[in-house]
Each structure stands twice: as C-alpha cells, then as structure tokens.
C-alpha positions as CSV (number, residue, x, y, z in Angstrom):
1,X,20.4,39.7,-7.9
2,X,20.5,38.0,-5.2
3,X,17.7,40.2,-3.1
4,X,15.4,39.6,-5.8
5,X,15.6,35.8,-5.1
6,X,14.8,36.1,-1.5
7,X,11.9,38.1,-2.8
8,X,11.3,35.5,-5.4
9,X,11.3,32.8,-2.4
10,X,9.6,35.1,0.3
11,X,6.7,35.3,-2.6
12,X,6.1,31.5,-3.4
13,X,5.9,31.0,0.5
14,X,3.5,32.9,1.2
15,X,1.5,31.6,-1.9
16,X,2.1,28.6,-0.4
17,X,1.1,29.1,2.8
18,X,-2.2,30.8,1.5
19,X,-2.7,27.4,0.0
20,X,-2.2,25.4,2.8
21,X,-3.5,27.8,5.5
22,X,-7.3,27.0,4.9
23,X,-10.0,29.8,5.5
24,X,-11.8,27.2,7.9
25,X,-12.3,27.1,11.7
26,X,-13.5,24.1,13.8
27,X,-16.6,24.6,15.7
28,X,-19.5,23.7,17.5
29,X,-22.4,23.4,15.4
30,X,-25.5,25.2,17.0
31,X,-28.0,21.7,17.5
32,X,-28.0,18.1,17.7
33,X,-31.2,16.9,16.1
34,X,-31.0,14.7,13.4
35,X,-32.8,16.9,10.7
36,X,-30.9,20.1,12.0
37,X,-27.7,18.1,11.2
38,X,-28.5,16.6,8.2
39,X,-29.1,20.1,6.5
40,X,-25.6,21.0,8.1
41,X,-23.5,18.7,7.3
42,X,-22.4,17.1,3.9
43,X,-20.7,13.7,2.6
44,X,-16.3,14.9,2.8
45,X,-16.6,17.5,5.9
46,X,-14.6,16.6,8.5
47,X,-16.3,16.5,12.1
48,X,-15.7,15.5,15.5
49,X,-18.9,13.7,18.0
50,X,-19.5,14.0,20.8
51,X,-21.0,11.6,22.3
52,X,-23.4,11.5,24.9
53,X,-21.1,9.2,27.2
54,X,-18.5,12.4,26.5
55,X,-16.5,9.7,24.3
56,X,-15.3,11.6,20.9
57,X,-14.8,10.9,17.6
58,X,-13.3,12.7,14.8
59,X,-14.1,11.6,10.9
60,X,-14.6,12.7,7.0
61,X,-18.3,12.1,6.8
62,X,-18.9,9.4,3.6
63,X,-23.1,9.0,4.4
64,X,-25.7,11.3,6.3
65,X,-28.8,8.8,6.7
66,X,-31.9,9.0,8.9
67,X,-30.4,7.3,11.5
68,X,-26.8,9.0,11.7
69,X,-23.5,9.7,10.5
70,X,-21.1,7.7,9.4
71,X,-17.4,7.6,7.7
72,X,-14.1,6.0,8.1
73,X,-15.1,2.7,9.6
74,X,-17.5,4.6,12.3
75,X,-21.2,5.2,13.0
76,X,-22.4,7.3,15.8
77,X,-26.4,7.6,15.8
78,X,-27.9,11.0,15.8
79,X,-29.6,10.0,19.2
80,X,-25.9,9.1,20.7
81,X,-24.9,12.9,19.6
82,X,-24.2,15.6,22.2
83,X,-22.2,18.0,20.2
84,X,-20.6,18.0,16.8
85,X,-17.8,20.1,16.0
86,X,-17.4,20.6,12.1
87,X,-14.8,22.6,9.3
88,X,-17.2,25.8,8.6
89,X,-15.8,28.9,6.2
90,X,-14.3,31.8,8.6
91,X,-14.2,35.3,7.2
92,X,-12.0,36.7,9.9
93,X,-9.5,33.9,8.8
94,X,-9.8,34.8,5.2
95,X,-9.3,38.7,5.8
96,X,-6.4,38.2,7.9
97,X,-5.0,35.9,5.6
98,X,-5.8,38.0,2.3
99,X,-4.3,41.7,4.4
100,X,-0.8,39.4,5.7
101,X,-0.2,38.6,2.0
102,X,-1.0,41.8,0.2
103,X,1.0,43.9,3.4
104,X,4.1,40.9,2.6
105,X,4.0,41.7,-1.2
106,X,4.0,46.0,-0.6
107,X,6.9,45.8,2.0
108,X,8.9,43.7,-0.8
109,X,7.9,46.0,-3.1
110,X,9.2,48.7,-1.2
111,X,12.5,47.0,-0.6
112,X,13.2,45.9,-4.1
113,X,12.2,49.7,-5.4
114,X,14.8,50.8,-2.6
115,X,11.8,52.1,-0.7
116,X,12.0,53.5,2.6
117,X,12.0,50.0,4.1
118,X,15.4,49.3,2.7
C-alpha cells in the first residue's frame, strides 16, 4: 500500500512539473526593425530590450504600435532597439519533457508490476 502512494505522489509531480515546466525558451529574435517586430511579437509575450545604450529591459508586452513597444509602465522605441529577446515554443524542450515523463510512468510501472526494476 504504501509503494503505490509513492507512485501515486511520484505521478502528480511530474504532472505538475509538466505544468509548470513550460515548452518555451528565451531568445534572440532574428531583427530589429520595427515591421519585422511587429509581426513577431504579440500583446502578453514576455520580452527583454535591448537597448542601444546596452541598458535592458524585461516586460509582458500590453501595445505593439508604430512607434514601439510598450507594457508595464515602459516604452522603448523601435529605433532605441538593439536586440529583443522573447518566450518562443521549443520543440527540443517539449520532446525532452514528453520522453522524461512517459520513461518516469514505465519505470513505475515496472516497479509496481514487480518488474525487473524492483
């Protein structure tokens, strides 16, 4: 009884984990002008500037206008913009994530059967 409630435990945290453990990576995104980063970036990512003076900035985007970017009490310019660093979807992160969790749940399987890994 009670090895079925590690398992039990063992299985919600790694639910849990998958939940909290985004499939996201923070990176560079490939330009700087302004209508390259308009198409790139929406109202709720969350980005850090660069900025030209190499001052930075990191905020959840509320408005993407002609002029710039702006969110949490901040506006940077798109001509004050050297780099911008943004959330973006990472397959490698999603893969790993989905094989740790399905090679967790066989090995538990295995134990609780009284498997080889027992």
């Amino acid at each position: 009884m009670t090895s079925h409630l590690t398992v039990n435990r063992f299985i919600i945290c790694l639910v849990l984990i998958a939940f909290t453990t985004g499939c996201t990576t923070i990176g560079p995104l490939p330009a700087t002008d302004a209508q390259s980063l308009s198409s790139q970036i929406e109202v709720g990512d969350k980005i850090k500037i660069i900025r030209n003076d190499l001052t930075d900035v990191t905020f959840i985007v509320a408005d993407v206008s002609d002029e710039g970017l702006s969110g949490e009490g901040v506006f940077v310019a798109f001509s004050d913009i050297r780099q911008v660093q943004a959330r973006q979807f990472s397959t490698s992160k999603t893969v790993g994530l989905v094989a740790a969790i399905v090679g967790g749940l066989a090995i538990l399987a295995a134990k609780a059967s009284g498997g080889r890994w027992n």
